[in-house]
N, C-alpha and C positions, 0 to 999 in steps of 0.2 A: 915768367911773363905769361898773362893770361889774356889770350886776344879774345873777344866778340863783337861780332857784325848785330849791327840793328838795321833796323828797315820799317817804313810803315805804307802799307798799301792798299789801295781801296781808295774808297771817300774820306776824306774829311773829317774830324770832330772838334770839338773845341780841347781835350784830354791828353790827346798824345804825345804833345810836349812835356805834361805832367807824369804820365806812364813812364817814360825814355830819364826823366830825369830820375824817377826814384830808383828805375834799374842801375842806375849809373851811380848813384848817392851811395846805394847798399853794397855795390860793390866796392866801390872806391874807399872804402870807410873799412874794408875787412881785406883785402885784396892788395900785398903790395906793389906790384907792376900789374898795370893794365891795359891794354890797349885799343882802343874803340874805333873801330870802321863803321864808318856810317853811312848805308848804301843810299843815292840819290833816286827818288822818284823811286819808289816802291822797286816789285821783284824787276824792273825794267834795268837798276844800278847792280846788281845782282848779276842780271845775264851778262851785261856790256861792261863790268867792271869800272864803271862809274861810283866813285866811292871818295870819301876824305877821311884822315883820322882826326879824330876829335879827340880834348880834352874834357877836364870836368867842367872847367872855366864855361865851355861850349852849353852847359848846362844849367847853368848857374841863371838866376833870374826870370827862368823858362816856366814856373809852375803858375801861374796867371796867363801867360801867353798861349791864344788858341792857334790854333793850324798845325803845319809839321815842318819843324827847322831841317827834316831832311827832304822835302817834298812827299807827294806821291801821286801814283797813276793807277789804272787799270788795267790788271790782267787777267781776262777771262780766263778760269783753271780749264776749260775746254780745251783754250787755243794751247796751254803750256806744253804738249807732245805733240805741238804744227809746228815746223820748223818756220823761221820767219823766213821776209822778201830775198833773203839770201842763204835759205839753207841751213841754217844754222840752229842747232837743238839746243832750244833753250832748257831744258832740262839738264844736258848734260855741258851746257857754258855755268849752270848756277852753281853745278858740283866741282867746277873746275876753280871757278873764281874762289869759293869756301878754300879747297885744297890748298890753291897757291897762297892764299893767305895765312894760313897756317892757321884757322880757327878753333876756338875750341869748343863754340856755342856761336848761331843765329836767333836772335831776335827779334820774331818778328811780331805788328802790332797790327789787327788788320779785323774785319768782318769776316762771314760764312766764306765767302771765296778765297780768300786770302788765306784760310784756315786750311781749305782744301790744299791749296799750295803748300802748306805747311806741314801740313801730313804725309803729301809726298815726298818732299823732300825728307820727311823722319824716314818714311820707310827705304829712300833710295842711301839710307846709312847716317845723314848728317844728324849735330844733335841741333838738335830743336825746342824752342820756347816759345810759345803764343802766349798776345797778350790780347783778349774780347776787348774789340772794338768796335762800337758802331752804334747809332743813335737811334735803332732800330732796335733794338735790345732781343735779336732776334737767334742769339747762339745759344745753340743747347747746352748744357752741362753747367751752366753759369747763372747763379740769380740773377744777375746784371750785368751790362755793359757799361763799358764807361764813352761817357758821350752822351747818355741817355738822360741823365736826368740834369745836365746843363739844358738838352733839347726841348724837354717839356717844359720847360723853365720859358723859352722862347714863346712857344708855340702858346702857353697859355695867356704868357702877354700878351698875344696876338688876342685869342679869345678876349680877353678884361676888357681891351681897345673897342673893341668889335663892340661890345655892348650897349655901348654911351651911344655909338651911332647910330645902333640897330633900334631903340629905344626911341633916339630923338622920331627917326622917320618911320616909327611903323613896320619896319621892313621883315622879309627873312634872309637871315645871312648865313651862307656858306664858309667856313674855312675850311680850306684842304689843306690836310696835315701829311709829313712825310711818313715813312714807314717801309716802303719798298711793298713785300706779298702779307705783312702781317700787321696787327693794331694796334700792338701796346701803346704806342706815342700817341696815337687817338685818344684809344682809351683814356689814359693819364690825365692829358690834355684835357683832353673835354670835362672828364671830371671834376680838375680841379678849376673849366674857367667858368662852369657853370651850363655846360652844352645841352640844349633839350631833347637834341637830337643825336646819339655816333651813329655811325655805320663806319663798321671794320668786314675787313676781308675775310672772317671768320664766321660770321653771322651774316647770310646773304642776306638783303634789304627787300622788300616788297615796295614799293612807289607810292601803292596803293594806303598803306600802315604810315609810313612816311609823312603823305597827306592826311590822314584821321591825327594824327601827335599833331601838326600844325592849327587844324578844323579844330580839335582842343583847347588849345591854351587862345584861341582869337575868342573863342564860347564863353573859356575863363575870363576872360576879360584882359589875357594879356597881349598887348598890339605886335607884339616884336617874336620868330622864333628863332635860335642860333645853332645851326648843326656844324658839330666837326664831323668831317669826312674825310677817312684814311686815303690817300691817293692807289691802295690797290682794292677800295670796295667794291661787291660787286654784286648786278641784282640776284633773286634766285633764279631769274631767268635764265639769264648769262653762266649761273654755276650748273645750270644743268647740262653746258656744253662742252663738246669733247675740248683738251686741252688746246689741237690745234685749229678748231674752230672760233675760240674764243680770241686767239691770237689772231688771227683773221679780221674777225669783226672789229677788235682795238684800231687795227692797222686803216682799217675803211672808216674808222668814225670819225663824222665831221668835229667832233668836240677837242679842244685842247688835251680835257681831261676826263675822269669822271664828273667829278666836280660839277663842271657846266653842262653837262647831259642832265644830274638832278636837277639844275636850277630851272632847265626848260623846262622839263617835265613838271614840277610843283609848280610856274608860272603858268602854264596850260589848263592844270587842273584846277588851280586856287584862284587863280586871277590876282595874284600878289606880285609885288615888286619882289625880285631875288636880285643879290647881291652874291659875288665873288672874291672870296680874300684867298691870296694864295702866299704863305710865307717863304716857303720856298727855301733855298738856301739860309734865310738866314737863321735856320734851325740848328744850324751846325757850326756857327759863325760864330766869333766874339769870344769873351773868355769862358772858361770851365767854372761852373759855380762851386761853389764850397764843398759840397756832397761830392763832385768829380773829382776833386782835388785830393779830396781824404785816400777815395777810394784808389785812384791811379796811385797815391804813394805808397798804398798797402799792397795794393799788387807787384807794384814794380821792385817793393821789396822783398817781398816773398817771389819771385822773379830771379834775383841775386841770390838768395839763400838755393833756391833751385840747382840756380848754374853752380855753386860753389857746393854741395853736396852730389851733384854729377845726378844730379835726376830728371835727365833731357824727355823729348820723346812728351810734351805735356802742355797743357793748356794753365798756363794760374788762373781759377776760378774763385766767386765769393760764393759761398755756401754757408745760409744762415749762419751771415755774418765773419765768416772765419774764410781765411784764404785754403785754399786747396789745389795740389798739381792732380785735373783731371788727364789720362790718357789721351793723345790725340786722337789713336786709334777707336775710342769709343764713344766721341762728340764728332767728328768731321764728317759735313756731307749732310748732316742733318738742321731741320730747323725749329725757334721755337716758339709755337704759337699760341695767341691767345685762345685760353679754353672755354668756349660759349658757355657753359656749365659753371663756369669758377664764381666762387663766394662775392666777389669785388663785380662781378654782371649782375649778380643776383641782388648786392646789396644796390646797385645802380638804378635799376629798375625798380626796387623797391621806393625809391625816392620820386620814380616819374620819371626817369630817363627813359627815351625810346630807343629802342636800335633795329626800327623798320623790321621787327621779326615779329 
């Protein structure tokens, strides 16, 4: 009999049901006794042995379906060696609940933090499997996450939408796109909705450049301009402050976001109407698009051939194009950013995009 625990934790994607089933697929299909605990609400079913066993049935019909049929939450990997409101070491409840179950592998599907959990737990003995999750496409060691490119998918309709209105009135419109401290979802985004303007967390913005790219295309004769803007961009002003200074100023700004701090400022200098689109969650919402789909059931199969060749201890990556069991030990902890320098910036600008640098 082969037990293993799944779990998915962190945020959200539209993917994770499609990941969970193909681990479950590839196993079930080569594996004659199986049997699947499936921890509730990320590492929080884990500590408190919150858990069901599932069948395949439990599987079945899931690879269209967005969200997580086992839930999930957040746990900051900071707090994981705080003992909670009663004491209790969650570190060493996650190795107890594993134990008693008699596991043979944890699965877990999770972003950067969730990874870091992940890694601990490999190194406090158990065996371990990650699977890059997150619509941030922000893990090292991995061309892509899954989640990522359902999200751009979202976000860029959002951009297409945005057009027709910005068009009719003349305007300049803002959408703030998710991302968390990095671009890629901008980037993407904007690219493909057409944006005149990014600004990502990687390329600090000037206000001043911001305004000349709009002063621009009003010269050119076009009435409307559309900026995506990562929710972690920031000006150069702002990057030249110490970290907990910058933290600071976030926490005292009258703004929601960044977002609406650009839109005053271009309003002040331009004398233009600025508009606010903010799509928010629903970048993570809804079903996994096709692309996600492929990719979660290549993973989550090379995921099962993992587990069933005893090669714990590892992240399943896509790496031009082929799956691979990266090391946790040599991804975790680390993040991955867009490179100001990369060919896809250069080829961006070359067409007229701005990115306030």
């Amino acid at each position: 009999m082969m037990k293993i625990g799944m779990l998915t934790s962190g945020g959200d994607c539209q993917a994770l049901n499609a990941a969970m089933r193909g681990v479950v697929k590839g196993l079930t299909t080569n594996v004659d006794e199986l049997e699947i605990y499936g921890f509730e609400n990320g590492y929080k079913g884990l500590i408190y042995e919150q858990y069901r066993i599932l069948t395949a049935l439990d599987f079945s019909g899931i690879l269209t379906r967005g969200g997580t049929i086992l839930g999930s939450s957040r746990q900051p990997f900071k707090q994981m060696r705080v003992p909670d409101e009663n004491g209790l070491d969650k570190v060493e409840a996650m190795k107890s609940t594993y134990r008693k179950l008699g596991l043979d592998c944890l699965v877990i599907l999770g972003g950067n933090g969730t990874q870091k959990t992940a890694n601990l737990l490999r190194e406090e003995g158990l065996n371990i499997i990650h699977l890059p999750k997150t619509i941030d496409n922000d893990i090292y060691g991995t061309d892509v996450t899954f989640g990522f490119q359902s999200a751009i998918n979202i976000a860029t309709e959002t951009i297409d939408c945005i057009h027709t209105t910005a068009a009719s009135h003349n305007r300049v419109f803002i959408v703030e796109v998710m991302g968390h401290k990095v671009g890629w979802l901008t980037l993407y985004a904007g690219v493909a909705g057409g944006a005149d303007i990014i600004l990502l967390p990687e390329i600090p913005y000037d206000i001043d450049k911001v305004v000349d790219a709009i002063h621009k295309r009003t010269k050119d004769g076009k009435g409307f301009t559309i900026l995506a803007v990562a929710e972690g961009a920031i000006s150069k002003d702002d990057a030249q402050l110490t970290k907990k200074q910058y933290k600071a100023k976030v926490a005292s700004r009258r703004y929601p976001s960044v977002s609406y701090e650009i839109a005053d400022q271009i309003q002040e200098k331009c004398g233009v109407e600025v508009r606010v689109a903010v799509p928010g969650h629903t970048q993570r919402g809804g079903s996994p698009c096709p692309y996600d789909r492929v990719l979660c059931t290549r993973l989550g199969s090379a995921a099962a051939k993992a587990i069933m060749d005893g090669k714990f201890g590892c992240m399943i990556a896509m790496i031009n194009n082929k799956t691979k069991c990266v090391p946790l030990g040599e991804v975790a902890g680390k993040l991955k950013t867009v490179d100001p320098d990369s060919q896809m910036i250069q080829e961006a600008k070359r067409i007229g995009i701005s990115f306030g640098d």
